[in-house]
C-alpha positions in Angstrom: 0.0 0.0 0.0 1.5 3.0 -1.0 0.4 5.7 1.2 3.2 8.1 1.9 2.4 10.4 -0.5 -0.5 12.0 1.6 -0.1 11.7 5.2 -2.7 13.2 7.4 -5.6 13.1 5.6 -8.9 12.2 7.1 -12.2 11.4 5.1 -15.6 10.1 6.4 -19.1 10.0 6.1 -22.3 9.6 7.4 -24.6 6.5 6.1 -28.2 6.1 7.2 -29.5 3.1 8.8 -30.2 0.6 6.0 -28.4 -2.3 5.0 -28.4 -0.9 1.6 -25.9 1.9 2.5 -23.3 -1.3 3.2 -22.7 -0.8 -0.8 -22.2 2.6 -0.6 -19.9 2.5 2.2 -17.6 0.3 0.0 -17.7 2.7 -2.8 -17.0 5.5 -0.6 -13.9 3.4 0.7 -12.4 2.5 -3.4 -13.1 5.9 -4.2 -10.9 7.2 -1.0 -8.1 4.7 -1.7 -8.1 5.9 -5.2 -8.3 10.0 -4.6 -4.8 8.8 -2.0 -3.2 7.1 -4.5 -3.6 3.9 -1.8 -3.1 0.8 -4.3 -2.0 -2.1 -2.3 -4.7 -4.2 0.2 -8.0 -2.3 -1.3 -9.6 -5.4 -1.6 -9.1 -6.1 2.1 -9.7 -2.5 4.0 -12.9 -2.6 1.8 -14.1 -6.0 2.7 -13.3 -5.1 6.5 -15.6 -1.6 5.9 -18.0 -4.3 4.7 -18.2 -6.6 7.7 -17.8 -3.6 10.1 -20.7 -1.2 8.8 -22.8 -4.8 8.3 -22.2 -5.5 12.0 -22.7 -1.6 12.9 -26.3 -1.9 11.3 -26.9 -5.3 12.5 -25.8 -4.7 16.6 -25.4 -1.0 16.9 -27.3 1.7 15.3 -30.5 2.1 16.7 -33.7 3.4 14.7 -33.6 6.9 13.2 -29.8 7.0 13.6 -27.0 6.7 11.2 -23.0 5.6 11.3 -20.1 7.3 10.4 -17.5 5.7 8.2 -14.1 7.3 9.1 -11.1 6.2 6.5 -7.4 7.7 8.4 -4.4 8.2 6.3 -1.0 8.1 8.7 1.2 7.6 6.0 2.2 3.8 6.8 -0.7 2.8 7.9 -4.5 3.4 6.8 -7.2 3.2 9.8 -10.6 2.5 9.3 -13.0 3.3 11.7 -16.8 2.6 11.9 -18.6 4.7 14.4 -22.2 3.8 15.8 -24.2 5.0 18.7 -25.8 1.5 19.8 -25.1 0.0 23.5 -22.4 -2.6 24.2 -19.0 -3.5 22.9 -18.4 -5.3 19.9 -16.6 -9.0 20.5 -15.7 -11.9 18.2 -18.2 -14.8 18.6 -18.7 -17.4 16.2 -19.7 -16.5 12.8 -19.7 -12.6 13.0 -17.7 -10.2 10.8 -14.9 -9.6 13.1 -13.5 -12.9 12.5 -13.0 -11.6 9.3 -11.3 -8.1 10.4 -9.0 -9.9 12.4 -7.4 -11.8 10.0 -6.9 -9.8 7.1 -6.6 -6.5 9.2 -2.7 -6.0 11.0 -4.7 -4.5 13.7 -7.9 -4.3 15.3 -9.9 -2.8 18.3 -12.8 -1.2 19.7 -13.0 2.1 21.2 -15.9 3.3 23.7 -17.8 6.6 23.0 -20.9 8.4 24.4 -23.1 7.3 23.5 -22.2 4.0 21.4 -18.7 2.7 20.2 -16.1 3.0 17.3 -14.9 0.2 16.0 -11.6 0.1 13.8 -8.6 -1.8 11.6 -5.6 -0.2 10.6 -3.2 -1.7 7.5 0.5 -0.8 7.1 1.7 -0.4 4.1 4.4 -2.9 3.3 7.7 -0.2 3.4 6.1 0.2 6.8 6.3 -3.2 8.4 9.0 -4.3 10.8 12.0 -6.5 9.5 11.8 -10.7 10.7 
C-alpha cells in the first residue's frame, strides 16, 4: 500500500440506517483509496468496511440513527474506523464479521464513546512493516 504520499488526511461520512448503504460505504472506501493514491490491500480494508458497517447496522445503530465511516491516512498505515451509537462492545463470537477483520486487518480494536462505540482496523503499508 502506497500511502506516503499524503499523510494526514482524514475522510468520512455519514450512512443512514439501512443495510443498503453497506454498498455505498464500500464505494466511498475505493473511491478514497483511489483519490490517495492507496493501491496495495484495497480489496481487504474494503471487505473489513464491509463486515464492520454490516455489524454496525446489524448490533449497533439504533432506529432513526445513522453511522459514520471514518477512512485515516497516517502515512504507513491506513485506519478505518466505523462509528455507531448503539449500547455494548463489539466481540468476536462465532460466525460474525470480526473474525473476518482480524485476519486480514494488521490490527484491530474497539474504542468506547458516548453514546455508542467505534470500531476500527488499521493496515500498514508494506515499506512500513517491521523486518523478521
Amino acid at each position: 500500500m502506497n500511502l506516503n504520499t499524503q499523510p494526514g488526511l482524514l475522510r468520512e461520512r455519514l450512512f443512514p440506517r439501512a443495510y443498503q448503504t453497506v454498498s455505498s460505504a464500500r464505494n466511498f472506501t475505493r473511491e478514497t483509496l483511489a483519490n490517495w493514491d492507496a493501491a496495495g490491500r484495497v480489496d481487504d480494508v474494503v471487505l473489513c468496511v464491509s463486515e464492520l458497517a454490516a455489524n454496525a447496522l446489524r448490533y449497533g445503530v439504533p432506529r432513526g440513527r445513522s453511522y459514520r465511516v471514518r477512512l485515516l491516512n497516517f502515512g504507513c498505515c491506513l485506519r478505518v474506523e466505523v462509528h455507531d451509537s448503539g449500547p455494548g462492545r463489539s466481540r468476536i463470537t462465532p460466525g460474525t464479521g470480526l473474525r473476518i477483520v482480524e485476519a486480514v486487518s494488521d490490527l484491530w480494536g474497539v474504542l468506547p464513546r458516548s453514546p455508542g462505540k467505534v470500531v476500527w482496523a488499521e493496515f500498514r503499508s508494506d515499506a512500513c512493516r517491521p523486518s523478521p
